[in-house]
Backbone bond lengths (Angstrom), bond angles and torsions (degrees), N, CA, C in turn:
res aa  C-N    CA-C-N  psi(-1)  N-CA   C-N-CA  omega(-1)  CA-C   N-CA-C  phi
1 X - - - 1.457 - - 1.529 110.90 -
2 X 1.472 98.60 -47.50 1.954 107.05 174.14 1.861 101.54 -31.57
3 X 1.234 99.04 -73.44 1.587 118.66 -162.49 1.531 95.36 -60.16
4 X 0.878 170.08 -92.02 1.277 153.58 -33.46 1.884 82.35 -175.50
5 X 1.375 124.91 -15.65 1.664 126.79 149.70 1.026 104.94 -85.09
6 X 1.265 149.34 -62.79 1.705 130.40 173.25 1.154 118.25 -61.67
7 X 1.428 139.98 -12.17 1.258 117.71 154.56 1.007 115.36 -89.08
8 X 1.573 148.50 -0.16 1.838 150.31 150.43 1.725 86.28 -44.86
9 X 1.388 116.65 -68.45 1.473 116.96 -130.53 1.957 89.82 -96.21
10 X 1.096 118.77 14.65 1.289 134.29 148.21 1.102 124.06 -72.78
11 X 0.959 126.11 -74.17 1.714 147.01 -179.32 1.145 103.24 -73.86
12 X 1.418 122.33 25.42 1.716 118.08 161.03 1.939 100.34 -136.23
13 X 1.269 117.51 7.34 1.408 143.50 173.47 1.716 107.04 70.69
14 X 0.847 104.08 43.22 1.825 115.18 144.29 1.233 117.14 -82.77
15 X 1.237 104.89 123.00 1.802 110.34 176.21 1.653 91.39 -91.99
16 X 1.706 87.31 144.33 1.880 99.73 -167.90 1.846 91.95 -144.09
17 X 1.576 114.90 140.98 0.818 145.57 111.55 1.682 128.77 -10.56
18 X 1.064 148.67 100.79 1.736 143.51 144.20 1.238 116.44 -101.57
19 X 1.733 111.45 110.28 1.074 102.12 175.88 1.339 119.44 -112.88
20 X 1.416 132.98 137.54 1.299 137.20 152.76 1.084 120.87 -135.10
21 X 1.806 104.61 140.79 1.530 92.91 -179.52 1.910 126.01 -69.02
22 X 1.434 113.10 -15.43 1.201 109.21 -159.99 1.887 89.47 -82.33
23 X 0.861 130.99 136.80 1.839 124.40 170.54 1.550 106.24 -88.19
24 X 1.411 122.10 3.12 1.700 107.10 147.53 1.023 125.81 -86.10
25 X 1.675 115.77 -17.94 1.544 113.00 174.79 1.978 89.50 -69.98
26 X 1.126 122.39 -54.10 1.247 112.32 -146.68 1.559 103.27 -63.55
27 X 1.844 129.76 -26.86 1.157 123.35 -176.21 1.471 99.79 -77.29
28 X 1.487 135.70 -15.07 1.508 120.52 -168.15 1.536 102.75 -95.91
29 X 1.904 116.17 -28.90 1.513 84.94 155.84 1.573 125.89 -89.95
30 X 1.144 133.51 12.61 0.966 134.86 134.91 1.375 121.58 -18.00
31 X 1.521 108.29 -92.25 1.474 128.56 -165.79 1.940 88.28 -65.37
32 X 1.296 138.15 -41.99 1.427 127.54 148.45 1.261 114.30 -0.07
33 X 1.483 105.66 -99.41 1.408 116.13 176.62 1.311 139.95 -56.44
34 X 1.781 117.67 -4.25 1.175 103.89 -177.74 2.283 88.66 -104.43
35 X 1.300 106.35 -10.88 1.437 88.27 -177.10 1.249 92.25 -79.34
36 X 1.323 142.49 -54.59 1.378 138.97 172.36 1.782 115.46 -12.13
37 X 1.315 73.51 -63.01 2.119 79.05 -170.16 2.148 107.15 -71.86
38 X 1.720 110.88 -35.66 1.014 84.74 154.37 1.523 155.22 -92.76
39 X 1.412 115.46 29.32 1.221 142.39 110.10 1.299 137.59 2.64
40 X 1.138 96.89 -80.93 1.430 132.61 -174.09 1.872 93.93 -71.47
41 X 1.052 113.42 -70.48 1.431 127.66 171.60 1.603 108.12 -22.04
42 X 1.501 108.37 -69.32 1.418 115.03 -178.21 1.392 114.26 -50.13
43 X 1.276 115.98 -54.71 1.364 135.90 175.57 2.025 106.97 -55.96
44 X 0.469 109.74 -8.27 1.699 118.65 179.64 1.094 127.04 56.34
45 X 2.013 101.18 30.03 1.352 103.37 169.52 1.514 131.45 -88.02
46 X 1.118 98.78 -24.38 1.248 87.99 144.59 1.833 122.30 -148.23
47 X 1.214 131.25 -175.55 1.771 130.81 -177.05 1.231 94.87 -87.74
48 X 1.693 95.08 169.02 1.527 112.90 -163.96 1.606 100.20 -74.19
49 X 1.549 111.99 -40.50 1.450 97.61 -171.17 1.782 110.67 -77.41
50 X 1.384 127.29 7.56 1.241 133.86 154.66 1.436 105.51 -71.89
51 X 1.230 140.20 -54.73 1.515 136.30 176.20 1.792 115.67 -53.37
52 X 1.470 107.34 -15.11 1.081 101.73 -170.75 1.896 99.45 -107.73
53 X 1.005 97.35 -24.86 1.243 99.26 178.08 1.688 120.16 -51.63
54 X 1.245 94.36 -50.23 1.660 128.75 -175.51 1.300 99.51 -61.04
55 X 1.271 119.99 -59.11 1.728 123.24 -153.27 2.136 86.42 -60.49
56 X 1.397 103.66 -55.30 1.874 122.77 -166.74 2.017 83.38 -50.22
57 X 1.164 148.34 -16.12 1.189 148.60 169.74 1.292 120.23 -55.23
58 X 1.431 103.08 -30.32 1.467 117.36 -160.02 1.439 111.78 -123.57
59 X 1.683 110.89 131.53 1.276 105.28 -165.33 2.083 91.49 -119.69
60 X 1.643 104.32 126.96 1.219 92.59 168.50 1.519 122.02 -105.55
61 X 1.663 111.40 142.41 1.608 102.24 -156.17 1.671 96.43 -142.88
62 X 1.335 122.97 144.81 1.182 138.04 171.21 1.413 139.93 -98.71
63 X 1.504 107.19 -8.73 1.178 141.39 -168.53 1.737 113.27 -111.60
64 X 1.381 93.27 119.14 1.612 94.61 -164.06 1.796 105.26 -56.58
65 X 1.599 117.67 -39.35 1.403 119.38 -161.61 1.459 93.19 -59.65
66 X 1.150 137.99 -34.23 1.544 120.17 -154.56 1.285 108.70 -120.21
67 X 1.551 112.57 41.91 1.472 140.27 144.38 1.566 119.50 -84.06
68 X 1.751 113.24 62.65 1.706 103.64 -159.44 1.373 74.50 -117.76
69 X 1.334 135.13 139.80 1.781 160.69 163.88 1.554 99.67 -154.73
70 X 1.574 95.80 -176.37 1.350 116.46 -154.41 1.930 85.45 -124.23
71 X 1.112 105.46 -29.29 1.489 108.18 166.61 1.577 127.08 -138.07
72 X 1.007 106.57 111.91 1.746 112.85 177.85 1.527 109.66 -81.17
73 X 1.075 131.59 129.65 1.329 150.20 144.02 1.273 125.40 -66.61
74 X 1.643 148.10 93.47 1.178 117.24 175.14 1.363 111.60 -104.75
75 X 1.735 110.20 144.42 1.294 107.21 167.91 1.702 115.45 -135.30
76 X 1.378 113.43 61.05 1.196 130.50 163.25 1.504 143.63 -75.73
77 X 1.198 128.42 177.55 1.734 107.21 -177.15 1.494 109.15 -57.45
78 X 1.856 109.11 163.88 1.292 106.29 179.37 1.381 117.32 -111.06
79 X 1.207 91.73 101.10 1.623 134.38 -169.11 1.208 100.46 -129.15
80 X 1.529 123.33 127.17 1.522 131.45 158.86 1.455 104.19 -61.75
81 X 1.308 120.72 -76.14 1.704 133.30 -163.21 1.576 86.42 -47.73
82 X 0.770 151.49 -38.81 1.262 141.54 -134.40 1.980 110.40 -113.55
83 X 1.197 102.57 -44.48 1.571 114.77 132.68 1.376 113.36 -39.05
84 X 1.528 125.56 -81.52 1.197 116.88 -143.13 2.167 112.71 -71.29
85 X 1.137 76.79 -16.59 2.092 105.83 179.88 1.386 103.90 -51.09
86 X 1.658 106.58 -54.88 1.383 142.18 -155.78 2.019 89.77 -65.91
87 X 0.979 91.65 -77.67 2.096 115.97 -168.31 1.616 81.30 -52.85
88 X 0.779 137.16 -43.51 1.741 129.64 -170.82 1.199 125.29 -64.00
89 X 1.570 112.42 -40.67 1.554 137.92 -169.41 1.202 109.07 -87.07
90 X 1.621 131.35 -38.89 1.523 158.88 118.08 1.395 108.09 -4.42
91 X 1.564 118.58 -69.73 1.443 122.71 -162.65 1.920 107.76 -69.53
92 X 1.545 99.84 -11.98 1.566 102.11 -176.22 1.402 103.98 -76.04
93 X 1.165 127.88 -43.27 1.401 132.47 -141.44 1.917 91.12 -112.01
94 X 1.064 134.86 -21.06 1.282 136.18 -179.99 1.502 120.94 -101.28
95 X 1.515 131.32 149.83 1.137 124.28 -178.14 1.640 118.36 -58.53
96 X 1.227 121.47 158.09 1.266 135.76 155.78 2.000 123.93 -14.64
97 X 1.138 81.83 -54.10 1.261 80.47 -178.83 1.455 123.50 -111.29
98 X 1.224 126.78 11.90 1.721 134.16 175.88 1.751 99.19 -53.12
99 X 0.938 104.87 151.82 1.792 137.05 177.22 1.245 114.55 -70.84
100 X 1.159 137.97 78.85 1.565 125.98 148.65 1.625 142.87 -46.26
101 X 1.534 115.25 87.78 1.441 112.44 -161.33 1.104 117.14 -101.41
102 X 1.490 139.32 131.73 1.335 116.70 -149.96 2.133 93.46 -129.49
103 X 1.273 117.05 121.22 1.211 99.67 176.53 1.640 126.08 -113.10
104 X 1.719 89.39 61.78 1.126 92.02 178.30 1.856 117.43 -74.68
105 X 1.200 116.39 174.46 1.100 117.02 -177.42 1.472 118.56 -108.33
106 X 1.445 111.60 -25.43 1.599 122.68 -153.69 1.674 104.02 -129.93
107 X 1.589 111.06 -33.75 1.511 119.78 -174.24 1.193 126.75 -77.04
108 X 1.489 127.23 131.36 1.451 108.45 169.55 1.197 134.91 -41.04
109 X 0.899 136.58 151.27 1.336 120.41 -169.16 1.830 84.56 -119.58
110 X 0.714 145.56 -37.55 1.549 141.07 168.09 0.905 104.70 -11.65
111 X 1.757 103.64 -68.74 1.888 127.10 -150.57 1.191 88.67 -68.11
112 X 1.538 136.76 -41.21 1.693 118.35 -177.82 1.504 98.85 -68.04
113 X 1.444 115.78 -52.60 1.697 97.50 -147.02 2.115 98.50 -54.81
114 X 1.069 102.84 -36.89 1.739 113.82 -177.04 1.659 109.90 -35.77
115 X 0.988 102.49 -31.00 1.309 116.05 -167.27 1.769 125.04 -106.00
116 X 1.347 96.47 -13.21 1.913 117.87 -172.71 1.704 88.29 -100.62
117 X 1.664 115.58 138.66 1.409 144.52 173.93 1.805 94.58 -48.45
118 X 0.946 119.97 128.54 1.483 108.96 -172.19 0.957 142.21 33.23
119 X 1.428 111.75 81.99 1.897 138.08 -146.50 1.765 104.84 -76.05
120 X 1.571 107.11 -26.40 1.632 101.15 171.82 1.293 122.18 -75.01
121 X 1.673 116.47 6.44 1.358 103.19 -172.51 1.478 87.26 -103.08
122 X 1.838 143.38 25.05 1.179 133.93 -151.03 1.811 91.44 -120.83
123 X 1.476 101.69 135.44 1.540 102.61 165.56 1.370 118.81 -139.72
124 X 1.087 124.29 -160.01 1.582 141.80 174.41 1.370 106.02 -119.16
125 X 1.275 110.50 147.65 2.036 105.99 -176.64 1.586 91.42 -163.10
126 X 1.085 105.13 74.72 1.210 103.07 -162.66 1.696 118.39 -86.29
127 X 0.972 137.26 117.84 1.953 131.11 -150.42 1.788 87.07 -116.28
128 X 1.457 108.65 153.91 1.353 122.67 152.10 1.519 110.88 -111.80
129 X 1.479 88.97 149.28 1.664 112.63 162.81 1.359 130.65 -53.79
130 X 1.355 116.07 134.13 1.512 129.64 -25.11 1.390 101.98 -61.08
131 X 1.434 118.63 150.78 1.125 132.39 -166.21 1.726 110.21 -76.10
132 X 1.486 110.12 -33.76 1.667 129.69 -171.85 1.757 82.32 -74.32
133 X 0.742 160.01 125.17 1.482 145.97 -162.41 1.325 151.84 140.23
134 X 1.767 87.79 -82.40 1.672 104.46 -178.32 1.991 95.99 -91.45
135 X 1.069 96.30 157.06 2.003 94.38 -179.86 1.522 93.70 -114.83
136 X 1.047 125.88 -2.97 1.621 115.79 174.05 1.445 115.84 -74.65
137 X 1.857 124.14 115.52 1.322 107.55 171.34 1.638 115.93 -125.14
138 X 0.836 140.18 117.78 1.520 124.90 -153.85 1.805 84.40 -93.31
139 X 1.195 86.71 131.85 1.742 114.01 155.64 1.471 121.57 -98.40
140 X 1.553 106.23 110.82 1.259 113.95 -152.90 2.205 106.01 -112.14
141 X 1.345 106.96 94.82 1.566 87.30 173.29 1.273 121.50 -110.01
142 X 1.555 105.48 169.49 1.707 106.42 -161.55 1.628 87.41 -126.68
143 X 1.608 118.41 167.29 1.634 128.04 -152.05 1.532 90.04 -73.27
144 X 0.945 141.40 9.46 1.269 146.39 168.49 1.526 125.68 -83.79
145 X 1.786 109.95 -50.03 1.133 131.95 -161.54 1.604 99.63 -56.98
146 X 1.770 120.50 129.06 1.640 96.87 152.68 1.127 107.63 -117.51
147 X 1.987 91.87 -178.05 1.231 105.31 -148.21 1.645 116.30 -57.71
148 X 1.590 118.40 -27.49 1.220 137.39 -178.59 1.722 96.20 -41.57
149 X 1.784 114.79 -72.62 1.403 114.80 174.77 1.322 111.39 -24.26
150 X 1.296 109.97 -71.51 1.183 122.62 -158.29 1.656 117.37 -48.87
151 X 1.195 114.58 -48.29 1.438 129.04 -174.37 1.932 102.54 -85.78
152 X 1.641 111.58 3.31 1.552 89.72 166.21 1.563 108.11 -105.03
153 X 1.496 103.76 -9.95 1.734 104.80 170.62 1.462 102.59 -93.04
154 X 1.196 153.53 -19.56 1.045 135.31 157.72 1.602 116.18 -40.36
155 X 1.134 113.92 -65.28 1.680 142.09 178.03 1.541 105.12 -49.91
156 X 1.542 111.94 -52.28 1.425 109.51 178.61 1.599 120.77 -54.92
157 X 1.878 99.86 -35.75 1.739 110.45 -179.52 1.101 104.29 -47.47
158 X 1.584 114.76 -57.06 1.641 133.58 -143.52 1.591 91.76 -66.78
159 X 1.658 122.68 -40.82 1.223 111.01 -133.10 2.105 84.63 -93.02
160 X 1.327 83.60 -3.97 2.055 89.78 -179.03 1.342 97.82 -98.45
161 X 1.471 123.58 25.18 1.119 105.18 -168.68 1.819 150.93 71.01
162 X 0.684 109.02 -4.95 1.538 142.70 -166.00 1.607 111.40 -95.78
163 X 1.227 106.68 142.83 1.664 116.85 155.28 0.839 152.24 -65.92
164 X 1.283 142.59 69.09 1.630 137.46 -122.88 1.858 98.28 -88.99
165 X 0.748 140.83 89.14 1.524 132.41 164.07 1.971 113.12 -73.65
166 X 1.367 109.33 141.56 1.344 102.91 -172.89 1.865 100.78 -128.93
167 X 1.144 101.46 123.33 1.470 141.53 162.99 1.574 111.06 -104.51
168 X 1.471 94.00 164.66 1.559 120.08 -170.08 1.598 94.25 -118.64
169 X 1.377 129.23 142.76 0.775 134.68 169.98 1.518 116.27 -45.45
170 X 1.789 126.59 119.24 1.204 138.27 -172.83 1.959 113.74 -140.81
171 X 0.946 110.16 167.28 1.659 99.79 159.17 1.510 108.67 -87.99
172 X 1.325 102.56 141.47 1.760 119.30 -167.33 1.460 116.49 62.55
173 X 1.640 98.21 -4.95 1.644 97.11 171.49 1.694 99.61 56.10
174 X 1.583 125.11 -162.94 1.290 125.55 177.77 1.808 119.71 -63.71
175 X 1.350 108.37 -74.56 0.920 114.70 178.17 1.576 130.10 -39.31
176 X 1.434 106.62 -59.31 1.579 125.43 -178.39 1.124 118.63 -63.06
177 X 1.632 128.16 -24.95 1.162 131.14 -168.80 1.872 87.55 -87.02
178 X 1.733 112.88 -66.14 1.603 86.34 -176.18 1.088 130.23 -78.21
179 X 1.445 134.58 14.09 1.514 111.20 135.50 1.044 141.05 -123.76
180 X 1.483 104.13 62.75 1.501 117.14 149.63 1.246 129.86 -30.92
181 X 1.980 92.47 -67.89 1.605 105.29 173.87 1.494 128.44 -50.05
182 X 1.386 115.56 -17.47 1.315 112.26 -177.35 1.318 108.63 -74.41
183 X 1.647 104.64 -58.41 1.643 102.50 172.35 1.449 128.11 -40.26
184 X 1.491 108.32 -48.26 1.505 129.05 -151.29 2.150 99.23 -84.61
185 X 1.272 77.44 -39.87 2.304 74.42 176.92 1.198 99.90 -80.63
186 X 1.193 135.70 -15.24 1.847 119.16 -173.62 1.483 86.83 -97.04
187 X 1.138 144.96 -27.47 1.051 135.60 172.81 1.293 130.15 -52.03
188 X 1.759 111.31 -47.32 1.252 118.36 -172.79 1.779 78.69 -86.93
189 X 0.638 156.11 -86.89 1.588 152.11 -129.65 1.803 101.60 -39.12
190 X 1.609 105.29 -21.75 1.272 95.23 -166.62 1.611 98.72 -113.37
191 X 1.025 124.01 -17.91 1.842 132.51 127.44 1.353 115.30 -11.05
192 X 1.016 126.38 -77.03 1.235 154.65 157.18 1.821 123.35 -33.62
193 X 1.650 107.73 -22.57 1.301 97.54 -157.33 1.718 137.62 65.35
194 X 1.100 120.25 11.49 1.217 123.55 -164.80 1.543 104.92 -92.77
195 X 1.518 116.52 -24.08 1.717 113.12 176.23 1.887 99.14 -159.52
196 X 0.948 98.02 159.36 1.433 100.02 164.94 1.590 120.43 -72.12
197 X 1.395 115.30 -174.68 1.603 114.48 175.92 1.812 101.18 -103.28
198 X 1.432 116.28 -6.33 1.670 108.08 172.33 2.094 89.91 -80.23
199 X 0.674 113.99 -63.53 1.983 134.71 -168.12 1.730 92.72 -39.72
200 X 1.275 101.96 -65.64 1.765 105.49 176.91 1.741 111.41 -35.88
201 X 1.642 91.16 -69.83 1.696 93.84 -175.00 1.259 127.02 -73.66
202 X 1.758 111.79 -8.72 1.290 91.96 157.98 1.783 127.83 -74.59
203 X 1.382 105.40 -19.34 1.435 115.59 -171.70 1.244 107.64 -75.79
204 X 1.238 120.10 -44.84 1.499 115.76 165.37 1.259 112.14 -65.57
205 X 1.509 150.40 -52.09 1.293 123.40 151.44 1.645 143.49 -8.08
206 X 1.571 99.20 -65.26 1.305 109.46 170.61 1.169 110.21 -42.26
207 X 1.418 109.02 -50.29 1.623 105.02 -162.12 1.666 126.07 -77.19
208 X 1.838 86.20 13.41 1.718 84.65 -168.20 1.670 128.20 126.35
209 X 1.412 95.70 -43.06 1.210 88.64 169.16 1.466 104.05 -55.62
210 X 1.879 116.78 175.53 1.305 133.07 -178.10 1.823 81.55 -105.02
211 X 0.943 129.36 -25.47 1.332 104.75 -154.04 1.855 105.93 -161.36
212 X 1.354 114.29 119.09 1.536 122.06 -158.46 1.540 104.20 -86.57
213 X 1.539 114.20 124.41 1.506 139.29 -164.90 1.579 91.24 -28.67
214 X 1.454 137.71 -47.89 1.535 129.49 -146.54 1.994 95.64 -87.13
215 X 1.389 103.89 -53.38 1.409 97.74 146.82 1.793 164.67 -33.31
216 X 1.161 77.72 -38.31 1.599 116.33 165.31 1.605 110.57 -74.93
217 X 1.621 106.87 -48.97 1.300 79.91 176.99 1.720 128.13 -120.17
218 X 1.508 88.64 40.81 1.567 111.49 173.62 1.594 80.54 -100.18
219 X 1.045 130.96 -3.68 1.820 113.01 -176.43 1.840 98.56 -93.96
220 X 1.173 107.20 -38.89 1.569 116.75 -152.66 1.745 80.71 -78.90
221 X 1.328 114.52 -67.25 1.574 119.07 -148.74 1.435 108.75 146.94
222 X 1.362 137.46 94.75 1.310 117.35 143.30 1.522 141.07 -0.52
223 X 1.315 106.04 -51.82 1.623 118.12 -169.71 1.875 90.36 -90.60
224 X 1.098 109.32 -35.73 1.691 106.00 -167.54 1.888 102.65 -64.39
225 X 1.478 100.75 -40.06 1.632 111.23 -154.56 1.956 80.85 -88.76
226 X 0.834 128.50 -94.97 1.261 123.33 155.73 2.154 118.79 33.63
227 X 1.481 85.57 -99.59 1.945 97.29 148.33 1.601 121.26 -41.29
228 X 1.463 118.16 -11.99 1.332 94.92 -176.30 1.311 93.43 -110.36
229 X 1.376 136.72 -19.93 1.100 141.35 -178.86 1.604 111.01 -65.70
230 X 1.495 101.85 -54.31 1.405 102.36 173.38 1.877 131.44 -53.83
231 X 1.591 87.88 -34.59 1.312 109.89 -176.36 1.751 109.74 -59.99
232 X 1.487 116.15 -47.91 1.182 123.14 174.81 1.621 120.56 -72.92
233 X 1.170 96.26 -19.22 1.708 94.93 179.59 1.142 124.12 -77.24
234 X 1.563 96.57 -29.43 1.540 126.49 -165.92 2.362 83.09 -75.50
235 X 1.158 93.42 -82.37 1.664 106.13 179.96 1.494 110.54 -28.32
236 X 1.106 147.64 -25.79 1.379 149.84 -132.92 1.672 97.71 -143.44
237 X 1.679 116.27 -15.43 1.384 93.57 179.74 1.108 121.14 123.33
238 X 1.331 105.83 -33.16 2.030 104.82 173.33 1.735 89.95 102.95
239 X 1.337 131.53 28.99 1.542 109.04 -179.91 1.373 117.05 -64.67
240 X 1.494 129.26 147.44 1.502 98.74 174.97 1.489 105.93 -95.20
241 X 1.016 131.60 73.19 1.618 132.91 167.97 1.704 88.98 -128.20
242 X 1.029 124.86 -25.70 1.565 124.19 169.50 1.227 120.37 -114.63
243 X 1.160 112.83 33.89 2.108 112.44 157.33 0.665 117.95 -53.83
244 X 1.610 121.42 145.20 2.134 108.43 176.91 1.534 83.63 -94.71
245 X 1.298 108.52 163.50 1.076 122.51 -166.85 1.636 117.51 -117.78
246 X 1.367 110.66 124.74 1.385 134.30 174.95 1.737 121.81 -6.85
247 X 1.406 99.39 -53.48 1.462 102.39 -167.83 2.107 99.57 -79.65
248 X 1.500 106.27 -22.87 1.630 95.45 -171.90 1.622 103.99 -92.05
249 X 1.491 119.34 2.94 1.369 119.45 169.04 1.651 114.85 -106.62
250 X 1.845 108.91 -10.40 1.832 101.35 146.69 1.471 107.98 -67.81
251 X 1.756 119.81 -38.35 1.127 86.90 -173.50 1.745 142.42 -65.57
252 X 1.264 86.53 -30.31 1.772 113.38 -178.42 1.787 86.90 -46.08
253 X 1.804 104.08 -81.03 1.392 105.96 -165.05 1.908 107.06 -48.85
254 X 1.063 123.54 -11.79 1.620 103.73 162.56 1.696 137.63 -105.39
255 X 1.772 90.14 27.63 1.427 107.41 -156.08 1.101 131.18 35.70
256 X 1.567 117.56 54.52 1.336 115.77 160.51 1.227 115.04 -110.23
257 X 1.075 128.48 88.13 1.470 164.35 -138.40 1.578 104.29 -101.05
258 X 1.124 130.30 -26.96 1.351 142.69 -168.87 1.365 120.31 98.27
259 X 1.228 116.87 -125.34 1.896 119.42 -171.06 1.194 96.57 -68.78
260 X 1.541 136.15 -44.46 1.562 134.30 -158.48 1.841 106.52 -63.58
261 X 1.353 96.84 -23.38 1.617 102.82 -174.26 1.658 118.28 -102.37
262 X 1.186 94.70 -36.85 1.811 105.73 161.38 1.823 83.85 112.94
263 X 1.533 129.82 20.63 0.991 122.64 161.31 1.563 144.22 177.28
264 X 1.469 114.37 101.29 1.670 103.04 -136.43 1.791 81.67 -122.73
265 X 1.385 131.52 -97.84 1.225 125.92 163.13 1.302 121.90 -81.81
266 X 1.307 121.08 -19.54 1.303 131.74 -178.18 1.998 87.64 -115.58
267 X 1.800 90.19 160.62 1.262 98.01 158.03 1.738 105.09 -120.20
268 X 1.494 96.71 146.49 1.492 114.57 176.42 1.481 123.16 -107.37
């Protein structure tokens, strides 16, 4: 997700920053983004010296000091403490007023901003998979957020191209909360024995969807889709119309994670 947001906000001519500390994550989105763009190349969306242009956009860095922007993006594990560590260590070395964007999917974003050195500069920016891609971004604020934040991630979506939709901090936020049910009924149906997870997604296909719930979340992550399920069930009360369900938390505990692992309901 990291990679695949700096190359959106690349290919719309924002010069970006990637930071990770490990430098194999940073060479694999690397080699990410340049097969990505030649891709794109083949496809004739855009010329080679556009792919090269884009990649020279992007600076990859391992070193927290020479993480200085006007807006940070994080897209790290979903971990609060680990978030809030992140925006802290960030807020030392960066001016006063830089942007904290957090794209979590499942976490409060409150409980971070509560906790980050000047909690109004804290938001939600929330991107779908693949990020170079989907134009939906929910803009997420918490009783903290002002409006200033708010209106430079709006602007930042637009200027990446993107859809900025704006929400208030919720569990599942917009998106995640309504489709639960998609995940969660194809789930039990196959709980149940009543169809497989190829039979499911083709039927939901037919009908329109682009992409069938068991599929979908061999794209996102098991453990990611998983966490958000829990996250909302947990937030909402324990209803049982939103249990996460048994068989996608063997999968997590056997790392079958989906595409990232080479095997979640499908193997890749």
């Amino acid at each position: 997700m990291g990679s695949g947001i700096a190359q959106a906000a690349a290919q719309h001519g924002i010069y970006t920053l990637l930071y990770d500390v490990q430098m194999p994550a940073l060479d694999k989105a690397r080699e990410a983004i340049t097969r990505n763009l030649q891709l794109l190349v083949e496809k004739k969306k855009i010329s080679e010296e556009d792919k090269y242009t884009i990649l020279d956009r992007i600076r990859f860095v391992n070193k927290i000091n020479d993480c200085l922007a006007d807006v940070v993006i994080e897209a790290i594990v979903e971990k609060p403490e680990i978030k809030i560590a992140l925006f802290n260590q960030l807020a030392e070395v960066n001016h006063s007023e830089v942007v904290f964007a957090t794209n979590t999917s499942s976490l409060s974003v409150t409980a971070i901003a509560e906790k980050v050195v000047r909690p109004q500069r804290v938001i939600g920016m929330h991107f779908f998979n693949p990020a170079t891609i989907m134009k939906l971004v929910e803009v997420v604020s918490t009783p903290f957020t002002n409006e200033e934040t708010r209106n430079t991630i709006v602007e930042l979506a637009g200027q990446m191209g993107k859809t900025p939709v704006l929400c208030k901090d919720a569990p599942g936020f917009i998106v995640n909360h309504v489709a639960r049910p998609y995940y969660l009924e194809a789930l039990r149906l196959a709980e149940k024995g009543l169809s497989t997870y190829d039979t499911i997604d083709q039927l939901l296909e037919a009908s329109g969807f682009k992409m069938g719930p068991f599929r979908l979340m061999d794209l996102i992550g098991n453990d990611i889709n998983y966490a958000v399920s829990c996250e909302v069930y947990e937030a909402l009360g324990k209803p049982e119309r939103l249990k996460p369900s048994f068989i996608q938390k063997e999968k997590v505990e056997k790392g079958q994670l989906g595409r990232k692992t080479g095997r979640g309901y499908y193997e890749y």
